[in-house]
C-alpha positions, 0 to 999 in steps of 0.5 A: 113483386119488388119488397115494400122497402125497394118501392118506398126507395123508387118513391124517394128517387122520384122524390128527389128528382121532382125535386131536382127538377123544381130546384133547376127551375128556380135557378134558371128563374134565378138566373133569369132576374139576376140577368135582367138586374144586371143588364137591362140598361143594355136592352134599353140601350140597344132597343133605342139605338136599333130604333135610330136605324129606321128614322129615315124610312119613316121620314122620307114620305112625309118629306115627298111633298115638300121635295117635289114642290120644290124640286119638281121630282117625282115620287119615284126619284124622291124614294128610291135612293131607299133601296140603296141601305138596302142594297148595302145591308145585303152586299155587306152583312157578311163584312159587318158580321167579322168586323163585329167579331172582331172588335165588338158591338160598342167600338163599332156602334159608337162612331155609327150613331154619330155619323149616322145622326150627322148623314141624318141632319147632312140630308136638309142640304140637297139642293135639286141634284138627283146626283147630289141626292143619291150621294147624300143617301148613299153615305147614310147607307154606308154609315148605318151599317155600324147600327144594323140589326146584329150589332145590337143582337151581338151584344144582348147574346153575350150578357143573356144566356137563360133569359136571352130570348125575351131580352132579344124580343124586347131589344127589337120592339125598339125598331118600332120606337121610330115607326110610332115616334117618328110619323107626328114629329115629322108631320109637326115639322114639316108643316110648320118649320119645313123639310129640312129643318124636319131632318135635322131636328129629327136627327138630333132628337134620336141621336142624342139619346142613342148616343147617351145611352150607349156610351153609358151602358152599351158593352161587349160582356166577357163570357160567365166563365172569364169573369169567374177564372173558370176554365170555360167549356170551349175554347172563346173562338170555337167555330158556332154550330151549323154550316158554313156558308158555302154549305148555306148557299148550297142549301135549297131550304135557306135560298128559299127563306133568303128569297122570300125574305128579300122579296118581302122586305123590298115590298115591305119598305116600299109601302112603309116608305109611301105609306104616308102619301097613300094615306093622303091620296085617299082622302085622309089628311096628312095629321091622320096619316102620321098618326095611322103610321103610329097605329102601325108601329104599336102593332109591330111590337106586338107583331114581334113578341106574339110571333116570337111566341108562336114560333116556339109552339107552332110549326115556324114555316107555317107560321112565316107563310100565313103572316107573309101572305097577310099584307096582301089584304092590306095592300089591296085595301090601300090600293083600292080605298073604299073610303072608310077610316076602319078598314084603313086603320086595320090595314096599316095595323096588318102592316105594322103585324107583319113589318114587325114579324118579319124579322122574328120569322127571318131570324128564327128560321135562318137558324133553325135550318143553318144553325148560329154559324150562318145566322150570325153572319146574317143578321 
């Protein structure tokens, strides 16, 4: 049996642990709002800016209608030049992951938000040519990958460390900005200015101030230990954890979540796209429609913080499977209208959950099974 003096010091080495331990709490806490003092203006900044690369999908249905009054073209020539950004994400991401590398978010982001803002505004002046209307999507597409998803994620990675998680969470809450925002304006525009005065004021009101707030506050941050002189505990170009990407295309878990994820997205888009037209052809007037799309982009924000916080307590894979599956029971509701603004509105609040979860659940399980090596080149 120890002596009572042994017991009294285990007591005081636990002591002193426990204690330990609450001060690297209060540290990490520490650390966690001086972070967000310091850099909250580049949340702000990236979530806008992220915003500005989902403008034209919320656009482009309330726009259909006026297009084939005057073109005569169908839906499906109206909205499949929405597939090319599509395609050019996937095709390209890789690319866009090295240029990032190599000369950061701001250099990159900067000159996209203009071009982007002008391909935006360059759209009012398609003349009837299904080629012309191609060549004008075609140029946004290729613009916009200077504003994709991970030249914004880039950035908040390198100002946050301990509260990296929560700043990344709210920066994408920002892709939801357009899917609230978006649906009145253009609905206002288009009724009473027209179509193409819609997408040049539509371009101007979302440029503008994802130009201003970039160019203020939108920086590629050195790592904690260059600002200190402190010899950093690896080297700044240290090759990131996890596989290469070889190994990643070789890897059956990874294929799986890539093929889910394209299939979810292309079925995603489309309806976000048409969501406004469908709205309509159920009897719903086209200021009810813009405002159910509104509905939709208020459950996506919360789609992507309650999912970011279920993935960090339940199984992932579990979680990604029930909220794909989802939709399915909005997209029949939408499908077959029975007519009733409540089931409606839970339909486009289904779809604006998952539209908002996706990405998260994209993301977090890309990483979880390929490490930051893959998910950075990704995003």
């Amino acid at each position: 049996m120890p002596a009572p003096r042994d017991i009294i010091a285990q007591r005081l080495i636990r002591a002193g642990g426990v204690g330990h331990a609450h001060a690297s709490s209060a540290r990490v806490q520490r650390t966690v709002r001086e972070e967000w003092r310091q850099h909250w203006t580049l949340v702000l900044a990236s979530g806008v800016g992220l915003s500005l690369h989902t403008v034209s999908t919320y656009t482009l249905g309330l726009v259909m209608e006026p297009l084939n009054a005057e073109f005569g073209w169908s839906r499906t020539q109206i909205s499949v030049v929405s597939l090319i950004p599509a395609i050019l994400m996937v095709l390209f991401s890789p690319l866009m992951g090295a240029i990032i590398d190599r000369w950061g978010s701001r250099r990159l982001a900067l000159p996209s938000i203009v071009l982007t803002g002008l391909s935006l505004a360059m759209i009012s002046l398609a003349n009837g040519s299904t080629a012309q209307w191609m060549m004008l999507w075609l140029f946004y597409g290729v613009v916009t990958l200077g504003i994709k998803v991970t030249v914004w994620t880039t950035a908040i990675s390198g100002a946050f460390s301990a509260g990296r998680g929560l700043a990344l969470g709210t920066m994408l809450c920002g892709a939801a900005l357009s899917q609230i925002g978006v649906p009145p304006l253009a609905q206002w525009l288009v009724d009473d200015y027209g179509w193409r005065t819609a997408y040049v004021a539509v371009a101007l009101v979302w440029t503008t101030p994802a130009l201003i707030l970039a160019m203020l506050f939108l920086k590629d941050p050195r790592p904690a230990a260059a600002k200190t002189n402190e010899t950093p505990s690896a080297p700044a170009n240290a090759e990131l954890p996890g596989l290469s990407v070889l190994e990643a295309l070789r890897n059956a878990p990874l294929m799986r979540i890539a093929v889910s994820t394209l299939l979810t997205m292309f079925i995603g888009t489309a309806i976000l796209v048409h969501q406004v037209p469908i709205l309509t052809d159920a009897g719903v007037s086209r200021g009810n429609a813009a405002l159910l799309a509104s509905l939709a982009g208020l459950a996506g924000i919360v789609g992507k913080l309650f999912t970011g916080w279920m993935t960090d307590r339940w199984d992932a894979s579990l979680i990604g499977a029930l909220t794909l599956l989802a939709p399915i029971i909005a997209y029949v509701n939408l499908l077959y209208p029975s007519g009733s603004i409540v089931l409606m509105m839970l339909a486009m609040i289904i779809i604006g959950y998952t539209t908002g979860a996706k990405l998260q659940i994209s993301a977090y399980l890309t990483a979880q099974h390929a490490g930051m090596r893959v998910a950075r080149r990704s995003g």
